[in-house]
C-alpha positions as CSV (number, residue, x, y, z in Angstrom):
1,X,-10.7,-1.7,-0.8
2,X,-8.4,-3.5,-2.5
3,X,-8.4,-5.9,-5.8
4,X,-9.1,-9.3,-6.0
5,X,-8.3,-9.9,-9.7
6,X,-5.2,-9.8,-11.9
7,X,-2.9,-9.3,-9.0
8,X,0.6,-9.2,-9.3
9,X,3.3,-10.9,-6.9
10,X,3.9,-7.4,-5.2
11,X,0.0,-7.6,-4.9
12,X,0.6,-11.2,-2.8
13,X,3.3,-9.5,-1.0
14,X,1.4,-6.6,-0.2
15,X,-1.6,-8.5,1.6
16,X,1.2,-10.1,3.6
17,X,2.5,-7.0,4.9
18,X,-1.3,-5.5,5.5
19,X,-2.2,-8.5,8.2
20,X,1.0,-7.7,10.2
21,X,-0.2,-3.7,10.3
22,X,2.6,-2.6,7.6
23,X,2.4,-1.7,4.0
24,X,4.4,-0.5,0.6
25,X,4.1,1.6,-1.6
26,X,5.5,1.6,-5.0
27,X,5.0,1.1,-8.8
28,X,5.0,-2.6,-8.7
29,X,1.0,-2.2,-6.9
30,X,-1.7,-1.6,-9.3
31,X,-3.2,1.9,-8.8
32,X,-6.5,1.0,-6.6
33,X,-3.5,-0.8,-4.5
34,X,-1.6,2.3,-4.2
35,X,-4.8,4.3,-3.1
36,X,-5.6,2.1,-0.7
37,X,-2.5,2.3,1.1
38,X,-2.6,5.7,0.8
39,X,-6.1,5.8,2.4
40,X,-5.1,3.2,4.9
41,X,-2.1,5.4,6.5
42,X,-4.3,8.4,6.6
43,X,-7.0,6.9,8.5
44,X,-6.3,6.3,12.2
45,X,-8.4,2.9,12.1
46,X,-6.9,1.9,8.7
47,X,-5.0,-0.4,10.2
48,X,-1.5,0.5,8.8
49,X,1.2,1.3,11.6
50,X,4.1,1.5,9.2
51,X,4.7,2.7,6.1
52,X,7.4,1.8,3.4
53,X,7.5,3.9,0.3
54,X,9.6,5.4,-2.0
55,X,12.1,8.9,-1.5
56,X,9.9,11.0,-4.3
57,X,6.7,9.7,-3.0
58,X,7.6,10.3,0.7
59,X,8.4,13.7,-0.5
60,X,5.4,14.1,-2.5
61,X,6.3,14.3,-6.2
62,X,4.3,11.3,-6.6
């Protein structure tokens, strides 16, 4: 689930992405954002076709 308070522009930007089936991930989301994408992508009825994210969290450092 995602926020609904104190959200940032990449917040805004982010719930664009989500109703076309694509999603980010990086620091500019606040945490429960980042989880959620994360969840999202795992889940095969998340809704989240494509993924953008970052070269040390695509490796998993993050």
């Amino acid at each position: 689930m995602l926020p609904i308070q104190d959200l940032t522009g990449a917040s805004h930007d982010l719930r664009e992405c989500l109703a076309g089936g694509t999603a980010f991930h990086n620091t500019n989301l606040l945490r429960a954002e980042r989880e959620a994408v994360e969840k999202g992508y795992r889940d095969v009825e998340g809704g989240i076709e494509a993924l953008v994210a970052t070269t040390t969290l695509a490796a998993g450092i993050n």
